[in-house]
N, C-alpha and C positions, 0 to 999 in steps of 0.2 A: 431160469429162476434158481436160486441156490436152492440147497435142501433144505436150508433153517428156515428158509422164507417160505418154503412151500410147507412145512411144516405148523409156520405158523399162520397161513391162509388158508391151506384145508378145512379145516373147521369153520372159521367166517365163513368161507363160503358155502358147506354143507346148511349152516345156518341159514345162509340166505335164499340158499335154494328149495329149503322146507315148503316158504310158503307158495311157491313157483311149483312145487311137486303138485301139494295138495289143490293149487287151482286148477293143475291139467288135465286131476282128477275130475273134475266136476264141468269141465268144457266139453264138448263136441266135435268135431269139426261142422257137423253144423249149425252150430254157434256165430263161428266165423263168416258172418256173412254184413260186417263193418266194418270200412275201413279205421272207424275209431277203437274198433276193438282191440286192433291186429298194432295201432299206434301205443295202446295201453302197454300190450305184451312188450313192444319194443321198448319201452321207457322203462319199464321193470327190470330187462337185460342191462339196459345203458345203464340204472344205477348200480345193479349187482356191479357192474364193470368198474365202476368208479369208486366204489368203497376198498375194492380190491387193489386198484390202486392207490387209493392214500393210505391202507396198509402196509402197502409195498414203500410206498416215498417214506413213511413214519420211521423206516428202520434207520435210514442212514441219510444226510445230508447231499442234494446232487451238488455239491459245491464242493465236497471234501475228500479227495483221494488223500490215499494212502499207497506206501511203497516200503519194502521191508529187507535186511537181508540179517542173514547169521551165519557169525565165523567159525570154524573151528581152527585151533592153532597149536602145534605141536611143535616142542624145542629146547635146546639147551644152550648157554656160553658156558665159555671158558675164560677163566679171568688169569692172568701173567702174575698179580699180587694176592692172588686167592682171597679177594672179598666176597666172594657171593658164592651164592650155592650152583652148582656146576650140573646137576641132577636135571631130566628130560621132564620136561611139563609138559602139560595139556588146559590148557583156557577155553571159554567160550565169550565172543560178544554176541549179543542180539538188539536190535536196532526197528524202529517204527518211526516212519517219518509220515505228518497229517497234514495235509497244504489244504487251508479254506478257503475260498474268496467269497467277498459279500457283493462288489461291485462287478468284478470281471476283470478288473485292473490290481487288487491288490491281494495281499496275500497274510492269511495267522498261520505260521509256521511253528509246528509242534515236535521236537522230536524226542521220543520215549526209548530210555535205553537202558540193559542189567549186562553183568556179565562178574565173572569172577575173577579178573586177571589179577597179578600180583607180582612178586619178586623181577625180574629181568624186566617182561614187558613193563610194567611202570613204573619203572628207574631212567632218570634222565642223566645223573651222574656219567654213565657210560654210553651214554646215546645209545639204549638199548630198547626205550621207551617203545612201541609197537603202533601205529595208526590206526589197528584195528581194537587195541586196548579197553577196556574199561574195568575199571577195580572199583564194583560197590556190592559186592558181598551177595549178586544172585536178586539184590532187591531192584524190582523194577520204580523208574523216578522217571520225570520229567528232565530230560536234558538237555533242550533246548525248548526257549519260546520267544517269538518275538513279532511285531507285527509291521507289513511294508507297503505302503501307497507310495502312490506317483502321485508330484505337483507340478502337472503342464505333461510339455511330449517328454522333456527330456533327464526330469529329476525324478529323484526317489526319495523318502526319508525311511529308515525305521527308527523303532524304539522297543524296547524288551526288559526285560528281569532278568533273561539269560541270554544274555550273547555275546560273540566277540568281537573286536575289530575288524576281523580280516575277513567277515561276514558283509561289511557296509564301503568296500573298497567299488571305486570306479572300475578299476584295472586290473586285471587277474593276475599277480606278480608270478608265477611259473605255470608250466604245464606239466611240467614233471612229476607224477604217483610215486607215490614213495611209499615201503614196508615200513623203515622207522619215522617215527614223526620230526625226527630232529630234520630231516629233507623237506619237508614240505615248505609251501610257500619262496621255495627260494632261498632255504637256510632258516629256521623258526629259531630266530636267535632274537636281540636287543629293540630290531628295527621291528620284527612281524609279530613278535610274541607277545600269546595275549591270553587272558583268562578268563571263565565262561562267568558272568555278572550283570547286573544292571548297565545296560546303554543305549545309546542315542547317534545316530548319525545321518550324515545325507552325502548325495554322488550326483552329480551331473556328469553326463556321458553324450556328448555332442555326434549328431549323423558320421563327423568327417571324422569318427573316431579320438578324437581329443576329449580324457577324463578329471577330474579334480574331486575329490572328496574329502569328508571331514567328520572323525566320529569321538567319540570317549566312550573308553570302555573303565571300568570300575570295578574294584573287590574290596572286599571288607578289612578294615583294618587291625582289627578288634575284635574280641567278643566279649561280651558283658554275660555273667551268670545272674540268672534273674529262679528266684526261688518263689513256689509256690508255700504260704504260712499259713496255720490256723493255729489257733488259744485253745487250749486244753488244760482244763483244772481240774485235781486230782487230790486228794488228801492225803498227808504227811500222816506217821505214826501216831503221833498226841491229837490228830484228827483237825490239824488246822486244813485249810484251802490251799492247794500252791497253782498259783499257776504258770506253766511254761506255752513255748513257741518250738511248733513241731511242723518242721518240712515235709510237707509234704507231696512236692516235686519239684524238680528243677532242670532247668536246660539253658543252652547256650542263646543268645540272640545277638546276630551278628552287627553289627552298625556298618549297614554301607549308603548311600546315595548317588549324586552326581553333584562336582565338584565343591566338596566337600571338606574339613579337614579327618571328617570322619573314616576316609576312605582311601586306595592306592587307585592313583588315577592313572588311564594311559591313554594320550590325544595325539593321536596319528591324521597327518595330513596327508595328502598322495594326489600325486599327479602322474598321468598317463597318455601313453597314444598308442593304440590300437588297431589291427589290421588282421585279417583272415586268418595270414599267414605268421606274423611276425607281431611284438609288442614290446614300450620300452616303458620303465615308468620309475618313480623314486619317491622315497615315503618321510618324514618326519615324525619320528615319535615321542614325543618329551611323557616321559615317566617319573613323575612322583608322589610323595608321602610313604617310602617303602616299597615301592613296585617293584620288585625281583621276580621275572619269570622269562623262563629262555629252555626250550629243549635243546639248543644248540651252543652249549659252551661249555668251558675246560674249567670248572672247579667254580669257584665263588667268584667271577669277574669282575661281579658290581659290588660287593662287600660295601663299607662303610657307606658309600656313595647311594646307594640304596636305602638304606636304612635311617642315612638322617634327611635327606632332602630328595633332589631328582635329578635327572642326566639327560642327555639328549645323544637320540640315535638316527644316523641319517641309513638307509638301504636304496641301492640302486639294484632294480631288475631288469631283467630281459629274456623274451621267448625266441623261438622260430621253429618252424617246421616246415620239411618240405611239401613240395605238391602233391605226390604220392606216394603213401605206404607200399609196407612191401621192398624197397630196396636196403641199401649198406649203410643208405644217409639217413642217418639218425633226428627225430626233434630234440632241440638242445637248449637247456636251460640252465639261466645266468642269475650268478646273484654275487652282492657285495655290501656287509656291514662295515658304519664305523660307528664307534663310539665315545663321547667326548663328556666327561664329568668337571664337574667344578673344581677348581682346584682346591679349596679349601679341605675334599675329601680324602686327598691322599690318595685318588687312586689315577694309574696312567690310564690312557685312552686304552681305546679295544677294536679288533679291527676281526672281521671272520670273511669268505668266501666261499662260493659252492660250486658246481656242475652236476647237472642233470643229464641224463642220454635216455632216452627211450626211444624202440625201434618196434612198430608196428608191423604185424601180419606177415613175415619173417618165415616162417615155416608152414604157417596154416592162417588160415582166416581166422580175425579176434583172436590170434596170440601177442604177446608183448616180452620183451625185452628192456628190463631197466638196470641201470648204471650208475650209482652217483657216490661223489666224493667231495674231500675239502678239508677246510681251517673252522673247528667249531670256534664260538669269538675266545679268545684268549688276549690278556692284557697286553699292551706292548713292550712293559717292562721284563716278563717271564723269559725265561731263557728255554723254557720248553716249547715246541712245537705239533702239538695237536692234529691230529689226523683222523678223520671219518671217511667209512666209504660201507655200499654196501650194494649187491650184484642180483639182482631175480629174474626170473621166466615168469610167464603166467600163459596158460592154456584154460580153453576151455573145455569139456567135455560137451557138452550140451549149453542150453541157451540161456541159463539159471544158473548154471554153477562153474565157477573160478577154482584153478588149483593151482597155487602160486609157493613153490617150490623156493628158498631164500637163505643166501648167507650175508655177516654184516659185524663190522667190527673197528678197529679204530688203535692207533699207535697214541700213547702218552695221553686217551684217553678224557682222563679225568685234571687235567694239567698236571702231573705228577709226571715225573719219568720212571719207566717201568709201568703207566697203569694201561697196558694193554688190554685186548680185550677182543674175543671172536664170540660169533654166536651164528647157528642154523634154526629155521622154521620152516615147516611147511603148515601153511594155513589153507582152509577149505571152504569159499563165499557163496555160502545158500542166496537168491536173489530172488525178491517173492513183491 
């Protein structure tokens, strides 16, 4: 029993046992000579036992675990065009994730996150962006929420207020952990990128491995300032009445939905096939009303095309891993954007690429080894050519805690020539 929980059944239960004191006072043992009597006593046990435990159930839901971890993360870049500050930080994220089920099949997924990060780690200009990231100022918020049933063996839907895309896919488009988030997914560029908002989606994912799914995810297009007013009448010098309108609060309110004109929409289709070892799959994402968001590209790719209508991005993935950890053969992960705008926008297509390496249990049990590099998306018409990569270890000391040692950096960077860019971190994953 925890100690808050004993803490707060001690007492109940001294309570309960007052009146069990004072009757044992007044009993015999040769009293005891019924079996109805000795039936009494035990019923009195059985229910001290049972208030004891529905104090115990009242604390906490048996449907709802929880899993937790916190980063610490230490580091600096260096920039070739001296934009950003070059000085050694220190960040923290902290993280709560609450899974409920009501049926046994489905799931309210809660995840509650604060952290202070800023400058380097949440800059995507230089793919410098961090996956352990979060920049909201220490204040703890809800960061994710969404909710998932099955309809039949082999479907899912969700629907949420906060989630993404790449939450409601059939097919896991890479295996490869990545330190910065521009790697994730397979390259978080045109085709996977996505932002945390109202959506809806559903996945069939067949026995023999064969997946197809279909989501919208949403962000706000706008925001409307909406003021709080009251009438306040005051007298002027010659003692007439005046009356004014005095603000007295105001905030943003954001206008989003699903499909909407109100909103930036992004509706990724995905198809896949699936196996133990190995996975291949390719996504469709048509983004518009303004939908701009990619941790993986070389400066403003999508420019006008964005801003007045939508484009369409096609990504092709792929995994494999070997059968056993521990040797030279690495799990390796593929990926390939394109992207094709209307032409009325003026801008050329876009095209990016990745590889992932990560090599398991290497040196010690539960260590790793990752590797990745590539083409953040850059236009086709640029004459620069864009380069990301970035190299880590991870160890573990014990069963709880990760120490993942990491450098990472990138030639012409920001689509610019000359916008280089190098950076080190070592971060430290509490896991609770």
């Amino acid at each position: 029993m925890k100690l808050f929980k004993s803490l707060l059944v001690a007492p109940a239960t001294l309570g309960l046992l007052a009146p069990l004191a004072a009757t044992a006072n007044e009993v015999t043992i040769n009293d005891f000579n019924s079996a109805e009597e000795i039936a009494v006593t035990n019923s009195r046990v059985d229910g001290l036992e049972a208030k004891i435990n529905n104090l115990e159930a009242g604390g906490f839901s048996d449907t709802t675990t929880m899993d937790g971890k916190a980063i610490f993360t230490l580091g600096a870049v260096e920039y070739d065009d001296e934009s950003g500050s070059e000085a050694v930080q220190a960040y923290y994220s902290y993280t709560m994730n609450l899974n409920t089920s009501f049926t046994g099949d489905d799931n309210l997924y809660v995840r509650v996150k604060t952290g202070n990060g800023g400058d380097f780690p949440n800059s995507k200009t230089y793919g410098t962006y961090l996956s352990s990231n979060k920049a909201n100022g220490d204040s703890l918020k809800v960061d994710k929420i969404w909710y998932e049933f099955p309809v039949g063996d082999n479907n899912t839907v969700w629907v949420g207020p906060k989630i993404e895309n790449y939450y409601m896919h059939g097919a896991t488009p890479s295996i490869y952990q990545p330190v910065t988030k521009q790697f994730t997914l397979g390259g978080n560029g045109n085709a996977y990128g996505a932002s945390t908002d109202t959506g809806a989606g559903w996945a069939y994912q067949g026995d023999n491995g064969f997946s197809i799914s279909s989501n919208i995810g949403t962000k706000s297009k706008s925001s409307v300032k909406v003021y709080d007013t009251a009438q306040v009448t005051t007298q002027d010098a010659q003692g007439n009445n005046v009356t004014t309108t005095v603000t007295l609060d105001s905030y943003d309110y954001a206008e989003t939905g699903i499909l909407t004109d109100e909103t930036k929409t992004s509706w990724a289709t995905q198809i896949g096939y699936t196996q133990p070892r190995y996975s291949v799959s390719a996504i469709m994402n048509v983004k518009s009303n303004g939908w701009s968001d990619s941790y993986y590209k070389a400066g403003d790719i999508n420019g006008d095309a964005a801003a007045a209508d939508q484009f369409t991005a096609v990504g092709l993935r792929g995994w494999w891993r070997p059968e056993n950890t521990g040797t030279a053969t690495p799990a390796v992960s593929l990926g390939y954007d394109t992207t094709n705008y209307d032409a009325s926008s003026g801008q050329s297509n876009a095209t990016a690429w990745f590889v992932g390496l990560n090599w398991q249990d290497i040196f010690n049990s539960d260590d790793k080894i990752g590797a990745a590099f590539g083409q953040p998306t850059k236009n086709e018409s640029s004459n620069v050519d864009p380069f990301a990569y970035e190299l880590y270890y991870s160890f573990k000391p014990n069963d709880s805690t990760t120490v993942t040692p990491a450098v990472f950096g990138g030639s012409d960077r920001n689509g610019v020539s000359g916008g280089d860019v190098f950076g080190a971190v070592l971060e430290t994953t509490f896991k609770f």
